[in-house]
ZAMARGU-4260 file (C-alpha; in steps of 0.2 Angstrom, whole numbers, plus 5000, padded with zeros to 4 digits):
<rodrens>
0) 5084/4998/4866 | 5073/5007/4881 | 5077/5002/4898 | 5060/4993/4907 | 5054/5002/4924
5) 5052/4988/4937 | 5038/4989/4951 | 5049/4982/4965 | 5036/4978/4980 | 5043/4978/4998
10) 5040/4969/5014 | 5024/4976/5023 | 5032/4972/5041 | 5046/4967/5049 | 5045/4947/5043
15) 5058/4939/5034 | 5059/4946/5016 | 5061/4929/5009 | 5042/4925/5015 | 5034/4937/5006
20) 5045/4942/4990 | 5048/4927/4977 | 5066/4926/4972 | 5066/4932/4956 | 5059/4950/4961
25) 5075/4949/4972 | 5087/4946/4960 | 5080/4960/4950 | 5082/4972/4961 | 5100/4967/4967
30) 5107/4971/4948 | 5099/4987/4945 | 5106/5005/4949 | 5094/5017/4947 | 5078/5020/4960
35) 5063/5030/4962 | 5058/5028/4981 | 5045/5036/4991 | 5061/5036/5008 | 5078/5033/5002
40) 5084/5028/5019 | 5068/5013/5018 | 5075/5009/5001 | 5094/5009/5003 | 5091/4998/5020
45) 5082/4985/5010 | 5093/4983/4994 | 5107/4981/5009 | 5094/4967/5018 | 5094/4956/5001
50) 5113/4959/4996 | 5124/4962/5009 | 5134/4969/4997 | 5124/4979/4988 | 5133/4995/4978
55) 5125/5010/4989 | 5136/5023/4983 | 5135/5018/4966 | 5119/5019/4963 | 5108/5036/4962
60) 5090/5035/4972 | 5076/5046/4966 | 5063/5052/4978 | 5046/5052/4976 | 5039/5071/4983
65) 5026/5080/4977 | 5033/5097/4986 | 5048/5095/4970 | 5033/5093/4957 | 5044/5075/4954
70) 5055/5088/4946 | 5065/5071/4941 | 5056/5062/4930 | 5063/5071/4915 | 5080/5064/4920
75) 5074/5046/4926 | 5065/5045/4907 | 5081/5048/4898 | 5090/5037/4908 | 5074/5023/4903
80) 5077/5029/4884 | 5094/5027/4884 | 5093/5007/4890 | 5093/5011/4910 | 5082/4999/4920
85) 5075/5007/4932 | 5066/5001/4949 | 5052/5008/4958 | 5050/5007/4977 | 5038/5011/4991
90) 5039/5010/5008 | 5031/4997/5012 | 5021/4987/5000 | 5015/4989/4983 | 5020/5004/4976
95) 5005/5014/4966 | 4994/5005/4977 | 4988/5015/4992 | 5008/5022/4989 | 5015/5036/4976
100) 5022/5030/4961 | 5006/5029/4949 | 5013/5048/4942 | 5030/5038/4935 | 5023/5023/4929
105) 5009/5035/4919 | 5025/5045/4913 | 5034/5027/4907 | 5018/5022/4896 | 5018/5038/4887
110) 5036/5037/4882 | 5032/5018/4875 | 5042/5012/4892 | 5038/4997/4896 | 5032/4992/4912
115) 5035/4975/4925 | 5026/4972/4938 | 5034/4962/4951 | 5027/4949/4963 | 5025/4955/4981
120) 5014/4959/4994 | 4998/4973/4993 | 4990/4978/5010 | 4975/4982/5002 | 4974/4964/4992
125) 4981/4954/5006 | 4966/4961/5019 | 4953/4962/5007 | 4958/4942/5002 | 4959/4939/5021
130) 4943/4947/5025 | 4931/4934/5017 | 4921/4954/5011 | 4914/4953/4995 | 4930/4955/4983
135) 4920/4953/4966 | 4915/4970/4970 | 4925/4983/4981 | 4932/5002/4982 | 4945/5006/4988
140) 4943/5024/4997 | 4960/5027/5003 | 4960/5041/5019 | 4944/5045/5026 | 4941/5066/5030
145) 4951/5070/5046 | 4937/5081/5054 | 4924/5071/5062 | 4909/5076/5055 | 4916/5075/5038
150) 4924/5058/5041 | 4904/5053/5050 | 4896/5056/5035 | 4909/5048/5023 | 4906/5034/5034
155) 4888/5035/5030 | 4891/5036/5014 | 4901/5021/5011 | 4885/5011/5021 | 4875/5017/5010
160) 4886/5011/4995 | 4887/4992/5003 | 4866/4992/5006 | 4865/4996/4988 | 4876/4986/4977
165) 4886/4976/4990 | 4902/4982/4986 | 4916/4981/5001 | 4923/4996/5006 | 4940/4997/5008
170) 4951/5012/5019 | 4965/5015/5028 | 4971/5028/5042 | 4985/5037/5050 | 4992/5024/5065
175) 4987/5039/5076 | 4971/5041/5072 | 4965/5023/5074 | 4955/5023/5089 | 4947/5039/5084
180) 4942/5030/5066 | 4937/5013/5075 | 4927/5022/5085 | 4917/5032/5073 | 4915/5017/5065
185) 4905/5008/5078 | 4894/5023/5081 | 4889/5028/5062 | 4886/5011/5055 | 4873/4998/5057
190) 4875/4982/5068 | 4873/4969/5054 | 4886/4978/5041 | 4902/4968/5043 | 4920/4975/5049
195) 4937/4969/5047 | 4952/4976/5057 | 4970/4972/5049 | 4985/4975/5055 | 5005/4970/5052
200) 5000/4960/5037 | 5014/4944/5033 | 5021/4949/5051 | 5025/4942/5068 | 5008/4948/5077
205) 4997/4949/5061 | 4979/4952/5065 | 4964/4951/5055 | 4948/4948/5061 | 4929/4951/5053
210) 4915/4957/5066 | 4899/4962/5064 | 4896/4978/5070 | 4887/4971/5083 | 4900/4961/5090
215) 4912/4972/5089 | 4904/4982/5102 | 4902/4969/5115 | 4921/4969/5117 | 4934/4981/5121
220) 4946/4983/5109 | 4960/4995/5108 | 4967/4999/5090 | 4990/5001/5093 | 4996/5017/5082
225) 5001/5003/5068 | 4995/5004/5049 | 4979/4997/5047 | 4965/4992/5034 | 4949/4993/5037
230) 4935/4984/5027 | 4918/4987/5027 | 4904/4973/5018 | 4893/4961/5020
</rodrens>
């Protein structure tokens, strides 16, 4: 009998894990053995956060890096075939949303692997749920372009989109380049198109807040180098 590969989600922030992550997706990953992880120091300090006792040295950790072509897949299929559960970690999050792991799970389905998803918490869901945006209809964009023109007429673009069909537009940025994205923001889009700013999702100084375009500018508002989302609607 095949081995099932588990999504395992993590805590987005530094909140008790117990919050946000349901006991059984817990227990799950405290009995398996075998991991595909985008960090193996994020993943190995987590296992150890839900089992103090967890068996670090006897289990084998696979990381997610496109510079190695995911050279393991071949061995982390085998072990699937020959009955191994295996568990599938981000960083932070939902792995295979907005993080790497979609190549594994696509590699799973086509050896007739089957696939769990676990319950935990999505940045992207989370904000977008939070944002009171349209989330009927919505894209999810990931990175905007780093240069400034390209990332101005991306921004326009994604307008555009929302004048037409009303769809949210959803996107994310590097902590250190908040400001600069905040900013372009405010200067490329219309004052009535709706904003939202999220930040440390689940934790302690959680912050999400929709703002017209508009408003936005009446205040001064400094983005912290922290993971964000960022929604645009109506």
């Amino acid at each position: 009998m095949k081995g099932q590969l588990y999504i395992i989600p993590i805590p987005i922030s530094e909140s008790n894990y117990e919050t946000v992550l349901p006991s059984f997706t817990t227990d799950i990953a405290k009995v398996l053995r075998c991991f595909v992880v985008e960090k193996t120091k994020t993943a190995r300090r987590f296992l150890r956060k839900i089992d103090k006792s967890f068996p670090i040295d006897e289990s084998v950790f696979f990381e997610l890096n496109k510079h190695n072509n995911y050279e393991f897949e071949v061995e982390v299929i085998e072990r699937l075939k020959k009955g191994e559960d295996v568990g599938l970690m981000s960083e932070a999050g939902y792995p295979g949303i907005a993080d790497p792991g979609s190549a594994v799970v696509q590699k799973a389905h086509q050896n007739n692997i089957k696939v769990v998803s676990l319950i935990g918490p999505s940045s992207i869901f989370l904000a977008l749920a939070t944002s009171g945006l349209n989330g009927q209809g919505f894209t999810f964009n990931g990175y905007l372009p780093k240069m400034e023109a390209d990332r101005a007429k991306k921004i326009k673009d994604l307008v555009h989109t929302i004048q037409k069909n009303n769809f949210a537009q959803i996107f994310i940025e590097t902590p250190y380049r908040n400001q600069p994205m905040f900013n372009d923001i405010l200067k490329h889009v219309s004052n009535d198109i709706m904003f939202t700013v999220a930040m440390d999702i689940t934790g302690e100084n959680e912050f999400i807040k929709t703002k017209s375009i508009e408003q936005w500018k009446k205040e001064k508002f400094n983005l912290p180098k922290e993971p964000c989302v960022f929604i645009l609607g109506r």
